[in-house]
N, C-alpha and C positions, 0 to 999 in steps of 0.2 A: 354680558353686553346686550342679551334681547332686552332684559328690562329697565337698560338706560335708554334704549330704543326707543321703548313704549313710553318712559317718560319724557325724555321728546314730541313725542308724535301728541300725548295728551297737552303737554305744556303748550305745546305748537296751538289747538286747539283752544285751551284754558287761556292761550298767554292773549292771544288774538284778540279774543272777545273783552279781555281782561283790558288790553290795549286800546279795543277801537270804543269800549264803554267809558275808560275813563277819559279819551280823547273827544268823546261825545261829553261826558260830564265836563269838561274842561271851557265846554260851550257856554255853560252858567258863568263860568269865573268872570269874561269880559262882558256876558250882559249885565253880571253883578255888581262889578265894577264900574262900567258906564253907567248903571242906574243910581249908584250911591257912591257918593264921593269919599275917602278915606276920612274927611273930616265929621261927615254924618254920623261914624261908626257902627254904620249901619250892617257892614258885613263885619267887624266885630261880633256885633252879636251871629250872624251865622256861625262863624269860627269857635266863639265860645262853648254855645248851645249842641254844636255837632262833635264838639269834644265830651261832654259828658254823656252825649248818646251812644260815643263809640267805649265808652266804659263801663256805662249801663247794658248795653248789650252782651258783654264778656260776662259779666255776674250773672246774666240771667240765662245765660247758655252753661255755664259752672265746669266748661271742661270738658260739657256733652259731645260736642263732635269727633272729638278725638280718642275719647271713652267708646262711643259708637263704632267706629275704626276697629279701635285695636280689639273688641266684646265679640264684634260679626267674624270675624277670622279665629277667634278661638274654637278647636275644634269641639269641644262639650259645651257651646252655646247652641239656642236656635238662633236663628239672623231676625227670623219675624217676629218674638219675644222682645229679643234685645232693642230691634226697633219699635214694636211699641210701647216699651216701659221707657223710652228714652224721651217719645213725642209726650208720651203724659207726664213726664218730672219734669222737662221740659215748656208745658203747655200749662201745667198747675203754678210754677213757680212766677210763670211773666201773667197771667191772670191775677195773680196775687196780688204784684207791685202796682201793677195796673190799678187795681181797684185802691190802694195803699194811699199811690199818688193824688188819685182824686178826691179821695177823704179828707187830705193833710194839704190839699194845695196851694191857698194861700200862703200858708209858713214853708211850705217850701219855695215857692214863689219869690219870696221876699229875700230869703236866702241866697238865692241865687242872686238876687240881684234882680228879679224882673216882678215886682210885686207891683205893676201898673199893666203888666202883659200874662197873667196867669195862665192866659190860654196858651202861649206859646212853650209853655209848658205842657200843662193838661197835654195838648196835640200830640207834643213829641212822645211824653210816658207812651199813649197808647199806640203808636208808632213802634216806637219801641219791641215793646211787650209781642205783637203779631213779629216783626221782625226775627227775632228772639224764637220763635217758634217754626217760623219758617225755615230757620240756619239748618234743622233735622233734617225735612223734605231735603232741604239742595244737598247735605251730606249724603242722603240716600243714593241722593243722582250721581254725587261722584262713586260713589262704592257700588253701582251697579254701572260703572265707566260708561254713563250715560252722559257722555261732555258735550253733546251739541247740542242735548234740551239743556242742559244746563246753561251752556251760553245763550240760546236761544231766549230766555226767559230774563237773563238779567239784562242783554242788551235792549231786551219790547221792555223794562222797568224804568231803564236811562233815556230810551224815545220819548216815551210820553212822558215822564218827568222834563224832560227836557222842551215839548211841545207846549205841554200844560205854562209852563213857566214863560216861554215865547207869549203865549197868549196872553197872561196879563199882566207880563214887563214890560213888554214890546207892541206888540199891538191895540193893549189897554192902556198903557200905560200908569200900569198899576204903582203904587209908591208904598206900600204898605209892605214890611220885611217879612210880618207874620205870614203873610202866602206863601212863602217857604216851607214852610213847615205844613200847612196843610195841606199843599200839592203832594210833597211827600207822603202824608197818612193814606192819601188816598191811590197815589201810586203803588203802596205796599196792598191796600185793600185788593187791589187789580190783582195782584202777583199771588195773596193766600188763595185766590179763585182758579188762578192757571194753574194752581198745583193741587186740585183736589184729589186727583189721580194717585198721588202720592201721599197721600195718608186715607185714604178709602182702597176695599180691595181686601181687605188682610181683618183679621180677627185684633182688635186694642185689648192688649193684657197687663195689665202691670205685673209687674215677678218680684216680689217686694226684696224677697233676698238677693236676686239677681243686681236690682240698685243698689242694694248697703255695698256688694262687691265695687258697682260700678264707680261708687261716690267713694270709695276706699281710694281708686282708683284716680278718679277725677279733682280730688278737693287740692291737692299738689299744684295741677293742670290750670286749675283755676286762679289760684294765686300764682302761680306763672304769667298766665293770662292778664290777669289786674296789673303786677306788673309792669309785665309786657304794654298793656294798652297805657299804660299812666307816663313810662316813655314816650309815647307818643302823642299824649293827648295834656298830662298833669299841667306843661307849662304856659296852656291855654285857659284852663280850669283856675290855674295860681295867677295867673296875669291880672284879675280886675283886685284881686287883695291887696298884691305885692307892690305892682308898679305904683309910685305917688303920684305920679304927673295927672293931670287934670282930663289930658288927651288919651286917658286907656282905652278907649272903645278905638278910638281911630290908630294907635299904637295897634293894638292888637288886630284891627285888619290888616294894615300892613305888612304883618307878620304873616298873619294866615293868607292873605292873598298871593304874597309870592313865594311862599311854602308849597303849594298847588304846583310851581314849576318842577319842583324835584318831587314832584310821585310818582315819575316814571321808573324810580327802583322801587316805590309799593308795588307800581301793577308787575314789576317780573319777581318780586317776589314771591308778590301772591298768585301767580302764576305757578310757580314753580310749585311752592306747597300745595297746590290746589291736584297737582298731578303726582306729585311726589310722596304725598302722605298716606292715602290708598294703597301706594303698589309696594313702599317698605313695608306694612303690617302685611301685606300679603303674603310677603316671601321673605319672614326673618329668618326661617329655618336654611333661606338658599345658597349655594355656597360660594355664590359671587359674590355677596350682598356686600362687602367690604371694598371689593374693586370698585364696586355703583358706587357707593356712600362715595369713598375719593376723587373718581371722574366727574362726580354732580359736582362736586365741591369746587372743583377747579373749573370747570365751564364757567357754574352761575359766576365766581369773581368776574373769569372773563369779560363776560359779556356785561355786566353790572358794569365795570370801570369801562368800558365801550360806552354804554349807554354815558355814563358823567361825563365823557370827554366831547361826547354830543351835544352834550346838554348846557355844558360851558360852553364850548365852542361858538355856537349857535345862542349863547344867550342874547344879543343884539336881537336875533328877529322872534325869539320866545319871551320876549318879555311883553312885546304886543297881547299876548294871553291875557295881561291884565291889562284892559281898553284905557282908564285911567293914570293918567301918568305921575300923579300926585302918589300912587303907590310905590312908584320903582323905586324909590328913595331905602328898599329892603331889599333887593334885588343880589343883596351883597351876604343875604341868608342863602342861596340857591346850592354852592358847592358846601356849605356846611351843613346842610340838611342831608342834600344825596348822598355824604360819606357818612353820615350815621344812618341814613338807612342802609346800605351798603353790609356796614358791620352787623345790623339786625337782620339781613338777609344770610351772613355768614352764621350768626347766632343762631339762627332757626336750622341750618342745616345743620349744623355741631349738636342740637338739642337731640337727634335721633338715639344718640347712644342712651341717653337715657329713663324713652322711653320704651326703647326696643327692652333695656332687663327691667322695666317695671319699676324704674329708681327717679317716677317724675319728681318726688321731692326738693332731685337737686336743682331744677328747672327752676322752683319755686326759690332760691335759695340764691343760684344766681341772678335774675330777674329783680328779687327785692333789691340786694345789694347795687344793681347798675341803678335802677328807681332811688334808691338812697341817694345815690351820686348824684341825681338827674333833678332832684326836691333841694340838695344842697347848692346846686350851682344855682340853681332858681332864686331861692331861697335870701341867697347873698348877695348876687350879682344884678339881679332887675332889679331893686332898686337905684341901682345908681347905670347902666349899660342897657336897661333897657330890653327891648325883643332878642337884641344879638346875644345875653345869656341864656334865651332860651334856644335859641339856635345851639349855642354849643354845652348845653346841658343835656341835651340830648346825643349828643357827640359823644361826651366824656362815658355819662351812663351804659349807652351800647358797646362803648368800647369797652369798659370793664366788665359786663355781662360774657363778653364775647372769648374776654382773653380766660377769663377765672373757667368758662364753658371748656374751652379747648383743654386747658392744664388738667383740671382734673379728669376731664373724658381719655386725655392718653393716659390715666395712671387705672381707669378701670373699663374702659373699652377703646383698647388703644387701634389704633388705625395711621395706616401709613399715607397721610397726603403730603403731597407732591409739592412743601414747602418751598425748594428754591425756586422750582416755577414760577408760584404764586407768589414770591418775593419778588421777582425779575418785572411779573408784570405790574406788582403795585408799583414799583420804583417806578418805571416807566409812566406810567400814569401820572404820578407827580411829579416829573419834571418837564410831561407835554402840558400840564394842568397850567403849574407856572408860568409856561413859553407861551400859554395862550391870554394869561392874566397878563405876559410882560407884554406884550402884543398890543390888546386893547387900551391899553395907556399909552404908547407908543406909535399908533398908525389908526390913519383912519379906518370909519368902518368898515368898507369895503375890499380891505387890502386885507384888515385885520381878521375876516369871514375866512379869506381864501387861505392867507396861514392856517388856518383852525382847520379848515379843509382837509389841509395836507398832512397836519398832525395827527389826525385822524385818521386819515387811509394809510399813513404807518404806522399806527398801532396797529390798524386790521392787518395790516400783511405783516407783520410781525408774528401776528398771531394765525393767519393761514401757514405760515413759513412751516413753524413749532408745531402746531397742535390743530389745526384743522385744512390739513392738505387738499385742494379741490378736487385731486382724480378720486375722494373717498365720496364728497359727498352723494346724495342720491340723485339719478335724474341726469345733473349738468356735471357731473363727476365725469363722465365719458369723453368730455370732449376736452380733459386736460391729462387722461389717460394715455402713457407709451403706445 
């Protein structure tokens, strides 16, 4: 129980900054939107472009951070070896691309699609690449449960990104998409500078056999990873091939702009991993470690389906997030997004069995197979459906990842979670989900808020009743105490 505590108390920490960063990043959405019309396809390209960065990024990280993890708690490692054979494989490989990119950048340019905007390429590769190098530093922070510089530094990265972009959206009135990207290169340049702390200090040693172990280790991780990210990113990447219609650019912001509405289960996902990853490799040996893995498991649903029932309920005034109203017209992506990330939050927590015995290749094995899934509905369905298969391709895929994840982890690191629970409250969930979908067809808006209201505050005491009685919690527990 202390170290479901502590992952609490870190989440709490992680989740905050995780929350108040991407609700400050959320600030770009409607000045991007007010600045360029869906017809512009102007944030298309945003959407496109930041999808291959977030896949670019996973390749040039190869698994390191969580190789880094589970290498410093080994007890026949050094921890200051291990981290810096990790910054230099790390820091040699995105130096690489980096230099790769700029060699080859016209044809790659072209390929993508932007062979009249090269630089907006060029930018992001070396964006990238420092990004990519940076991920070690902030891993260090969390493995030395150093979470308020940690937060500290990513929220001062979303301020002034966020300022810099005020300044010549808004008060320059700038019209040029490519300032996107360079604002960004130079916001990361800020960030490699605030962390010099953290890779000065220490002797750099590479351990060459130490890496062959690590990359034994990591190459599973990494194709998990790809993956992983290709669920999330591939149906943005496949959009300007697949789709025929003439309007892909302005298609695809639509999609990505009110996609932005359901990240609010990224940010507690990533919240959760962000605290949760550290303190399982810390203490595989411990002999609660099974009780944890199941009470994390049933919280995070919890409160994950809390957050969607929020999120629906309240879509009438979140949908103002995107200023332009020429986008709402996708607005009917928002529940089908949040329940696949939902599942890839379940997904992530199920994947601990097996990297706790060293067995990431199953990782890699389910991952491809949801990505299969995820590339076939794409594949078939945008051509004729449009963005909504990519909505539910991503659906389909995490749910197959998730279920094939769980089946074979009880047949080799089986674990007793608390199934009817977590049936009782997904049911629940979809049929306040419904009541609230029957609602907004049914009643104006204002009537139709306050229903949602109420749906909501009985799920929550539902879930105070079961499983989070107030005389436990801390602090304001006393005053519902006998």
């Amino acid at each position: 129980m202390e170290k479901l505590k502590t992952i609490f108390k870190d989440t709490a920490i992680y989740g905050m900054s995780s929350i108040i960063g991407r609700f400050l990043n959320y600030l770009l959405v409607p000045l991007y939107t007010a600045q360029f019309s869906a017809a512009s396809g102007a944030y298309g390209v945003i959407t496109n472009i930041y999808a291959y960065v977030a896949l670019v990024l996973v390749i040039l990280t190869f698994g390191m951070e969580t190789t880094y993890f589970r290498f410093t708690n080994k007890t026949h490692t050094d921890s200051e070896t291990v981290y810096g054979t990790t910054l230099i494989a790390v820091g040699s490989i995105s130096l690489l691309f980096t230099v790769v990119v700029l060699a080859l950048l016209s044809p790659i340019s072209r390929l993508m699609g932007y062979g009249d905007h090269p630089d907006y390429v060029g930018v992001m590769a070396v964006t990238i690449a420092i990004d990519a190098f940076l991920c070690i530093p902030f891993a260090h922070l969390r493995q030395q449960r150093k979470a308020i510089k940690f937060a500290a530094l990513k929220l001062l990265n979303i301020m002034v990104t966020i300022l810099l972009n005020l300044i010549y959206f808004y008060f320059m009135d700038g019209k040029d998409v490519g300032y996107v990207f360079y604002i960004n290169l130079v916001c990361t340049v800020m960030l490699a500078i605030c962390l010099l702390t953290e890779y000065t200090g220490f002797r750099w040693r590479l351990d060459t056999k130490l890496l062959r172990t690590m990359l034994n280790y990591s190459w599973p991780i990494l194709v998990l990873g790809i993956a992983g990210i290709l669920n999330q990113t591939a149906d943005k990447m496949l959009f300007p091939y697949i789709y025929e219609g003439s309007d892909m650019r302005s298609q695809l912001g639509i999609y990505g702009a009110c996609s932005k509405i359901a990240m609010i289960m990224a940010m507690i996902t990533q919240a959760f991993r962000f605290a949760y990853e550290p303190i399982v490799f810390a203490g595989i040996k411990d002999k609660d470690q099974h009780e944890m893995y199941t009470k994390a498991m049933k919280y995070f649903i919890i409160f994950t389906l809390l957050a969607f029932l929020i999120v629906v309920g309240y879509i009438d005034l979140l949908k103002y997030i995107v200023r332009n109203s020429d986008y709402w017209v996708g607005l009917k992506v928002v529940p089908i997004v949040m329940a696949a990330e939902i599942m890839m939050g379940i997904y992530f927590n199920l994947s601990f069995w097996y990297k706790v015995i060293d067995k990431t290749i199953w990782g890699a094995i389910f991952s491809g197979i949801g990505c299969a899934v995820l590339l076939l509905v794409n594949i078939i369905f945008v051509p004729r459906y449009g963005y909504m298969a990519c909505a539910w391709g991503g659906f389909a895929g995490y749910g197959v990842a998730m279920l094939a994840s769980y089946f074979v982890g009880q047949k080799y690191y089986p674990l007793n979670y608390p199934m009817k629970d977590i049936a009782l409250y997904v049911v629940l969930a979809i049929v306040l989900f419904f009541s609230m979908r029957g609602a907004s067809h049914e009643l104006p808006v204002v009537l139709s808020l306050g229903l949602n209201t109420l749906l909501i505050l009985l799920f929550a005491a539902i879930v105070v009743r079961r499983d989070l009685p107030l005389s436990k919690l801390p602090v304001i527990g006393k005053y519902f105490r006998q």
